[in-house]
DOVEXVO-369686 format. One record per residue (C-alpha): chain; x, y, z. Coordinates in nm, 3 decimals. Layout:
% DOVEXVO-369686
A	X	Y	Z
...
This chain:
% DOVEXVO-369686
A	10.161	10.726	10.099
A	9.985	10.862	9.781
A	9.801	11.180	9.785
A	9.546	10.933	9.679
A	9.564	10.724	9.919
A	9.576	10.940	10.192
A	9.231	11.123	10.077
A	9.046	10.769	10.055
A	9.213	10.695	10.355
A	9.035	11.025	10.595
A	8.760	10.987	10.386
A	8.646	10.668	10.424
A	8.787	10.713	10.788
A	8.567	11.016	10.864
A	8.267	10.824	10.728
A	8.285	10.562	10.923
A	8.373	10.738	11.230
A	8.062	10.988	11.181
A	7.823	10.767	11.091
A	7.918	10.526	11.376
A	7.986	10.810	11.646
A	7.622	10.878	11.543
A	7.477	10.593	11.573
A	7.584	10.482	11.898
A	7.485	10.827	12.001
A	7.108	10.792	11.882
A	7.109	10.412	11.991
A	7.298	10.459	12.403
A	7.224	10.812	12.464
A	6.875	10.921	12.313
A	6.526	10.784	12.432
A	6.241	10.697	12.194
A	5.932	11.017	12.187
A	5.703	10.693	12.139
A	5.765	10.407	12.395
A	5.628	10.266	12.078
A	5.899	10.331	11.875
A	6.171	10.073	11.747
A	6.490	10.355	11.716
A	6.549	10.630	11.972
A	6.555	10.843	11.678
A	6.408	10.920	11.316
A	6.786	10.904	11.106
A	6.875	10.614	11.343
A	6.822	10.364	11.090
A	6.979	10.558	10.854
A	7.270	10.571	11.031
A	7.333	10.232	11.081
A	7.298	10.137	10.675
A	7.533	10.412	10.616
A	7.760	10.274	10.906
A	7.725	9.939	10.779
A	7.790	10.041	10.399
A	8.096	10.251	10.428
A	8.257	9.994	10.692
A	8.371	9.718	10.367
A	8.514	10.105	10.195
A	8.720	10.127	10.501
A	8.838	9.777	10.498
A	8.944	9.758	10.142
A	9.106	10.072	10.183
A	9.258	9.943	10.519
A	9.389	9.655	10.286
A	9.554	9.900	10.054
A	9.698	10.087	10.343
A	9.865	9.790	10.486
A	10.063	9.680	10.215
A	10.165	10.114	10.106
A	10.188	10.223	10.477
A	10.179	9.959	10.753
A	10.440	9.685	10.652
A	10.704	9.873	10.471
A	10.670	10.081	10.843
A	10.676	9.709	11.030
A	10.990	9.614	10.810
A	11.161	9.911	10.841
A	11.411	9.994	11.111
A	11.206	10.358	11.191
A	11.096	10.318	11.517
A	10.876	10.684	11.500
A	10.510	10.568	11.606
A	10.548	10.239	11.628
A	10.339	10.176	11.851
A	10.043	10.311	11.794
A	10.096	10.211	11.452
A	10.056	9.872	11.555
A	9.758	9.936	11.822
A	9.580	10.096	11.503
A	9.667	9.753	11.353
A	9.545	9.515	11.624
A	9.245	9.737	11.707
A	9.145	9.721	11.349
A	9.129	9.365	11.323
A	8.882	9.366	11.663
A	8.684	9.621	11.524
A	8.592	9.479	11.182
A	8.586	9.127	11.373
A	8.359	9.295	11.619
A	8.138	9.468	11.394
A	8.096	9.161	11.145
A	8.012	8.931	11.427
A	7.753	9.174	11.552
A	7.575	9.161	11.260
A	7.564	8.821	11.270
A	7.481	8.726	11.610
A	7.138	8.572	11.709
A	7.156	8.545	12.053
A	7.056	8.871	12.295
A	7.391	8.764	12.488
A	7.627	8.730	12.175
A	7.479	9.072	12.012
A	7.525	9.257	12.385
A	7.914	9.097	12.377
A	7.986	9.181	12.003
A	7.821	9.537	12.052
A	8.025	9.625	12.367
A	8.353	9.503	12.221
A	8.296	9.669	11.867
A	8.201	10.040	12.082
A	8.510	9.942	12.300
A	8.746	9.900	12.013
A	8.590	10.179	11.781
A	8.635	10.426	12.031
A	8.998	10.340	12.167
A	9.077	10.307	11.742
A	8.950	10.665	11.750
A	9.254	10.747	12.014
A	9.496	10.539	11.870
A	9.465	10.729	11.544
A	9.450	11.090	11.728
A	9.725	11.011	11.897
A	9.922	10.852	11.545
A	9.866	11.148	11.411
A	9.922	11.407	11.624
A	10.283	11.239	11.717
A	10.399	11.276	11.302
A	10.660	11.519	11.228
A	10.497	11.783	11.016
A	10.608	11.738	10.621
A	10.901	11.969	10.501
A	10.706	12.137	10.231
């Protein structure tokens, strides 16, 4: 992997990951001051756009990724992290599946589903990748 690659990779990874970690904190674990109120917080909104905007930064990056990183890995005979190597894989596709079809559901039932499965899959992508990289040999330098 590039040097450059790797920094847009943690980048956009850590912006995502904060901006989504903080969301889903203000929306499941705050209450509104104002019963009034429409967010449980004031930067909840802001939040979610950011969320929302650096998610397709992550994806395109993902698809850079794949073809530097993920398949030369999945056609090589190096068995070292396989495997969660490939839950980062499968749990990315969920996630970004997840997260689309939440913004795009109508129904109360379909946006409860899609928002349970894309908190589900965010935070057990969040593990997969912890324990990805804390498994890696550490470079000779």
């Amino acid at each position: 992997m590039t040097p450059a690659l790797r920094v847009a990779t943690w980048s956009t990874t850590v912006a995502v990951s904060v901006t989504g970690l903080a969301y889903a904190w203000m929306r499941y674990c705050l209450s509104p001051a104002n019963p009034m109120d429409l967010a449980n917080h004031p930067c909840q909104p802001t939040m979610q756009y950011l969320h929302v905007l650096a998610a397709p930064v992550w994806l395109v990056v993902f698809g850079v990724l794949w073809h530097a990183h993920a398949l030369p890995k999945l056609q090589s005979r190096e068995a070292a992290r396989r495997r969660s190597g490939i839950a980062l894989l499968v749990l990315s596709a969920a996630m970004a599946a997840s997260g689309y079809l939440l913004q795009t559901s109508v129904e109360d039932w379909a946006r409860s589903l899609w928002s349970v499965t894309h908190v589900a899959t965010s935070l057990a992508w969040l593990l997969a990748l912890a324990i990805h990289v804390l498994t890696q040999k550490p470079r000779a330098a």
